[in-house]
C-alpha positions as CSV (number, residue, x, y, z in Angstrom):
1,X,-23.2,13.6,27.4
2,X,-21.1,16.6,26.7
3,X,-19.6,15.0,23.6
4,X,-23.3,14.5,21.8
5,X,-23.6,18.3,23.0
6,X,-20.8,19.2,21.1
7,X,-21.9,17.0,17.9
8,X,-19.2,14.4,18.0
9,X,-20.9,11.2,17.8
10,X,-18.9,8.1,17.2
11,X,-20.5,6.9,13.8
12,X,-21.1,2.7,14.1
13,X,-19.4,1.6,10.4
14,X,-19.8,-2.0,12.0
15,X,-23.5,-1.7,12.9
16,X,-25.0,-2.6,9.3
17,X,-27.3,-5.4,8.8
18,X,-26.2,-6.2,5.0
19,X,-23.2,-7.6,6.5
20,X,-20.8,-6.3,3.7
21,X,-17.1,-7.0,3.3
22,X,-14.8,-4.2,3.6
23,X,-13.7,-3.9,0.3
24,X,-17.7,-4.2,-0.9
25,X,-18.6,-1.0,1.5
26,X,-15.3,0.4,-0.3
27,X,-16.5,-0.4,-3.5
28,X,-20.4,1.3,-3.0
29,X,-19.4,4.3,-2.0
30,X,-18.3,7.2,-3.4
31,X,-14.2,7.4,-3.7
32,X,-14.5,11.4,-2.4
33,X,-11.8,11.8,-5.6
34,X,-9.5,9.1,-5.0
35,X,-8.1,9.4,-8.1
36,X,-5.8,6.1,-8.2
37,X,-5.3,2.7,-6.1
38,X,-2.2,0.7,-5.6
39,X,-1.3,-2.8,-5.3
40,X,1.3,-4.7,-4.6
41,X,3.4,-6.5,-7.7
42,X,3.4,-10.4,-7.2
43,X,6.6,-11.6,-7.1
44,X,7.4,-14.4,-9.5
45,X,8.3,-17.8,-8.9
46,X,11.8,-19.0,-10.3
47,X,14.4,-21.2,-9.5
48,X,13.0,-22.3,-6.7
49,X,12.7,-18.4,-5.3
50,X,10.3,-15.7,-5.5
51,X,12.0,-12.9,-7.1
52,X,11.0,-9.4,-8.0
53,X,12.9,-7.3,-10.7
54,X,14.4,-4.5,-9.0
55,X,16.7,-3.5,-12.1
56,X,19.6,-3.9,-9.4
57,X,18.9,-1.1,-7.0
58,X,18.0,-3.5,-4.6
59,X,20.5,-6.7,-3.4
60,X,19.4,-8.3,-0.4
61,X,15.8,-10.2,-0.5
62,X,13.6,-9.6,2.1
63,X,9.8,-9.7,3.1
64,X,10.2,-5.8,3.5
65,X,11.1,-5.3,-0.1
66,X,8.1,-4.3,-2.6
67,X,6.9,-2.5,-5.4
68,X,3.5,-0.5,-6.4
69,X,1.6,-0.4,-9.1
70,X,-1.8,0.1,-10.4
71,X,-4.2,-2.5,-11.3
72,X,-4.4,-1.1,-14.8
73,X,-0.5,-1.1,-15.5
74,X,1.0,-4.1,-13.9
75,X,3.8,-3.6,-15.5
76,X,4.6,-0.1,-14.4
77,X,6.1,0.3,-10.9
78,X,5.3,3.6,-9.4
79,X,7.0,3.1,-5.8
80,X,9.8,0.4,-4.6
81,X,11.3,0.1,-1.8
82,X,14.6,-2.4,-1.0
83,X,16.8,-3.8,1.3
84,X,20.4,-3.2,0.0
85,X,22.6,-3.7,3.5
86,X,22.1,-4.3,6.9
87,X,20.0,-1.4,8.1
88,X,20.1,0.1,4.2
89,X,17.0,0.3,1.9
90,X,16.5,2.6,-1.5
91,X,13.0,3.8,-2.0
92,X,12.6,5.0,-5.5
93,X,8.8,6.6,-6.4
94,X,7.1,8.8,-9.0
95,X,4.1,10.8,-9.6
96,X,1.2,10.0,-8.6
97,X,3.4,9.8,-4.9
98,X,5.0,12.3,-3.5
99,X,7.7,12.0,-0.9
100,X,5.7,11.9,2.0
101,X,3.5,9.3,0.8
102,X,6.3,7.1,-0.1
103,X,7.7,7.2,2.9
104,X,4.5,6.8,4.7
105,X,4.2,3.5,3.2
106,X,7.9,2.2,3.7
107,X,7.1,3.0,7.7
108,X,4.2,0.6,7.7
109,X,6.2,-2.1,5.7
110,X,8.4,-2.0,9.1
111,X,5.1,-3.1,11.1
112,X,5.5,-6.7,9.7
């Protein structure tokens, strides 16, 4: 009762009857001016291995290791992050990230 007094009301996100997807609600509304999104790179598959090309600053595989891009630009990796010795990673990254945000992401790789 004292909460609705002081106008914080949990909003229901869950409660609509369209029964969208996630990435559909994502998709309708506006991005508030999210100005760029980021994906993963897919690793490709040679050898017998999934490899990604690190350009040697990273040496050990590992499900941690990744790298960003944008869906536009495959080919251009904005953020990567590597395992390069026992309890060693290099986390390279460019604009748009900034440092925080880098290593924001690199923490949550550590949730796996």
């Amino acid at each position: 009762m004292r909460l609705a007094a002081l106008g914080a009301v949990p909003n229901n996100v869950g409660c609509d009857s369209d029964n969208l997807t996630l990435l559909e609600r994502y998709n309708e509304i506006d991005n508030g001016g999210v100005e760029h999104q980021l994906q993963t790179k897919e690793p490709v598959f040679e050898n017998g291995n999934y490899r990604l090309n690190f350009n040697g600053r990273v040496t050990i595989p590992s499900v941690k290791n990744f790298q960003l891009t944008t869906p536009e630009e495959i080919g251009e990796v904005l953020c990567q992050f590597g395992k390069v010795g026992d309890d060693k990673f290099h986390l390279d990254y460019k604009l748009p990230l900034n440092a925080f945000q880098a290593f924001s992401v690199c923490l949550a790789q550590f949730d796996l």
